[in-house]
N, C-alpha and C positions, 0 to 999 in steps of 0.2 A: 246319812245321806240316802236318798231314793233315788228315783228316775230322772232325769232330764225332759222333762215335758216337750212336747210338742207347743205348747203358749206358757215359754216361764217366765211370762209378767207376770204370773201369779206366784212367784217364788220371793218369799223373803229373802232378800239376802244381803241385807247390810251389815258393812262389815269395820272391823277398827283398821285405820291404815297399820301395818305392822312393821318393828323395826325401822331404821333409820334407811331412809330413802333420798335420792336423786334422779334429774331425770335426767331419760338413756341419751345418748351421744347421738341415735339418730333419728328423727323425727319427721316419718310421710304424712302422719293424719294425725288423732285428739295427744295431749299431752300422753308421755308416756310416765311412768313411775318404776321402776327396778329396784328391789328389795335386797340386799347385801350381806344376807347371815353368812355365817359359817358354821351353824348348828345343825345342817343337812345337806340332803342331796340337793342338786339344783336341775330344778326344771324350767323349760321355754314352754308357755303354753301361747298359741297363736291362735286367737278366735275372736271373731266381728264383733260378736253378738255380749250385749254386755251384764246381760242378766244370764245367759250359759256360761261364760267366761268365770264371772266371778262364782255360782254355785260349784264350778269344777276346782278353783282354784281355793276356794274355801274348803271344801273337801281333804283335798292334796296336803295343805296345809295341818289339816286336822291330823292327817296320815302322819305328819315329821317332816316332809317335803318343805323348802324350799324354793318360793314360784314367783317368779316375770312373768307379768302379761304385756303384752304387743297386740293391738288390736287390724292392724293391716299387715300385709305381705312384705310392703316396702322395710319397714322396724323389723319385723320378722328375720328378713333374711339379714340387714346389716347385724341384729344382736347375734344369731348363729353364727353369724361369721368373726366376731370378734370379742364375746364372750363365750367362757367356758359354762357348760351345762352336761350335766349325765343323761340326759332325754328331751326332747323336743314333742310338744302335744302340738299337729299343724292342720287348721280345720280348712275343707279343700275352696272354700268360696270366700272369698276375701278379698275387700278394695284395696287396689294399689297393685299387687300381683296376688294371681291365684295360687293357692298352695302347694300343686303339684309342680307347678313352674318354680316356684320356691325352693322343694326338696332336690328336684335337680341341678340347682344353680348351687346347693351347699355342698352337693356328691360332687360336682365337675369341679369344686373347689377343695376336695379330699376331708372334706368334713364326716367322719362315720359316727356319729355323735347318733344311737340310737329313735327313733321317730315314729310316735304311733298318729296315725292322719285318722281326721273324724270328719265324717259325712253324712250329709241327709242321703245321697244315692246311693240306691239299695242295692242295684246289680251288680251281677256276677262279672260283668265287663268293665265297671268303674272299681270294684275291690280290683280287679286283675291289673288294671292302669295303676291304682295307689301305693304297689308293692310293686310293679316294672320299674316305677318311675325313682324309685328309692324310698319307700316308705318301706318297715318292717313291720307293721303290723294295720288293720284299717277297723276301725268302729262305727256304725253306724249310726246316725241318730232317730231316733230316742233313744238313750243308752239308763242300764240302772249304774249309777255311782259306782258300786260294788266291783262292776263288772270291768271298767274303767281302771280301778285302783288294780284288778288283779293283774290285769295284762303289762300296764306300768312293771307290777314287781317280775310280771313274766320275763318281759322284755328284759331290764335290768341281768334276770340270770342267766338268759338264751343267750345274751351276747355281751357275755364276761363279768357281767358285775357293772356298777358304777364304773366311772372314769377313775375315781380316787378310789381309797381302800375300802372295801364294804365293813371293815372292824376294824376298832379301838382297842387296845390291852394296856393294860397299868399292873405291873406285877404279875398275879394271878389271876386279874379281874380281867375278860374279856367282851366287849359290846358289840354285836351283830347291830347295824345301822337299817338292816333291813329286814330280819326278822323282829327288831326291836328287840332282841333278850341278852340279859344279862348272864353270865356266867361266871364262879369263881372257884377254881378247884371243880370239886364235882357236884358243883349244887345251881342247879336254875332261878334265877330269882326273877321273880313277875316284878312290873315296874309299872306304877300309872304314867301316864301320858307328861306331865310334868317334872315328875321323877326323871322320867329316861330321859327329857330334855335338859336338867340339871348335872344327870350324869354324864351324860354327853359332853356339855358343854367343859366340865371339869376334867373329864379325860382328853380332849383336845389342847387341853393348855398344861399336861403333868409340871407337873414341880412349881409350877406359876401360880403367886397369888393373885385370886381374880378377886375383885370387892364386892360387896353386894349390888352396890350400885351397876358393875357390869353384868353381874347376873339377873339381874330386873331386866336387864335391855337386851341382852340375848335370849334368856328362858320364856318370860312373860311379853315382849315384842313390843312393849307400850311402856310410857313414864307412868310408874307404878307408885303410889302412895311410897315415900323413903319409908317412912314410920312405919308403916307397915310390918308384921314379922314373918310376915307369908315366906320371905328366905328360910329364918330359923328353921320354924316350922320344915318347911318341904326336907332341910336339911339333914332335919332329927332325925325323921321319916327315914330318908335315905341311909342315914350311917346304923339303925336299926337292919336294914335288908342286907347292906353292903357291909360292915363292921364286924354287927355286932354276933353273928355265928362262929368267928373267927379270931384266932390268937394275936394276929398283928392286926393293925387298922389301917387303912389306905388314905383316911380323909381328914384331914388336919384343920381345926378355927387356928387362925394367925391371930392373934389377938390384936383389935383398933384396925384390920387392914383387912382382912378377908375370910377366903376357904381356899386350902389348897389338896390335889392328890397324888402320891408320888407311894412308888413301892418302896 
């Protein structure tokens, strides 16, 4: 991910819809769409603009995040207030209500649901208004991605961690959600991007047999070829990092039914 242009019509950025979706309960302006995992943290990103919106939420996504987009104030403020999320991205110019009007209406409603606000105003007097008004962190725009993602994780650990637990543990194996690493006993284990979503996903359900068919639809986000072996596959991988250094093994084939992990 790079910069946020100042003109991102020139941004590619189409994308697959991901995971099983509905639309949200309240509707000021275009259809809305809310994406339902439980494979991450969940974010609200609130932004007009629909070619910044999705480059940011593609990103986030790529990060492990879990992202709704709402494109007015109006959706905006009914999803805060009635869905759970671990952070709020609220950009401050927006049809239906403006955003700072926004992060006030969900603080007088005891919402401390962390909140980084993004804007084109540069000054020193609109940062100072973005954080009076309840925001806890403000970014400007043009933003580089990078810089975006880190204050996200900043935010997250300034003020306590996600809402839910920031780690997973099965036995001896332990999953940081936010640094992404694994750990079991005294050894680090690096994970790619689909790995740690697989391992995730299987630490969230212990003892439960998930099929592959569920794990297509949570790990990969999309109806994925069944015939496929890309499970197998990713699986070996995984019981190779996870397993195979170790006396006992954590990851069980059910045989005809699944994968399950239990200590």
């Amino acid at each position: 991910m790079g910069e946020v242009p100042r003109n991102p019509e020139k941004l590619d950025l189409s994308l697959k819809s991901p995971g099983l979706a509905r639309p949200g309960p309240f509707l000021g302006g275009n259809q809305v769409i809310m994406h339902f995992g439980e494979d991450a943290l969940r974010l609200l990103l609130i932004e007009d603009d629909a070619k910044v919106a999705d480059f940011i939420k593609k990103g986030l996504m790529e990060a492990g995040f879990s992202v709704d987009h709402v494109d007015n104030g109006i959706d905006g403020q009914s999803y805060g207030l009635n869905t759970f999320y671990d952070l709020l991205i609220v950009d401050i110019m927006l049809p239906g209500r403006d955003g700072l009007s926004l992060i006030e209406a969900l603080r007088a409603e005891k919402i401390n649901t962390p909140i980084l606000v993004l804007s084109a105003r540069h000054t020193v007097d609109d940062r100072v208004a973005g954080l009076r008004r309840g925001g806890d962190d403000y970014l400007t725009k043009p933003f580089a991605f990078s810089e975006l993602l880190a204050r996200v994780h900043a935010l997250l650990r300034r003020l306590g961690g996600p809402s839910e637990s920031s780690g997973l543990t099965v036995g001896d194996l332990s999953l940081n959600l936010l640094s992404r690493e694994a750990v079991r006993g005294d050894l680090t284990i690096p994970l790619q991007n689909k790995e740690f979503k697989l391992l995730e996903y299987l630490m969230r359900n212990p003892g439960m047999v998930v099929s592959k068919t569920m794990i297509i639809e949570h790990v990969w986000d999309y109806n994925f070829d069944s015939h496929t072996n890309i499970v197998e596959a990713r699986m070996s991988r995984l019981r190779e990092k996870i397993d195979k250094p170790f006396k006992s093994k954590l990851i069980y084939t059910i045989r005809g039914a699944g994968y399950m992990i239990k200590a």
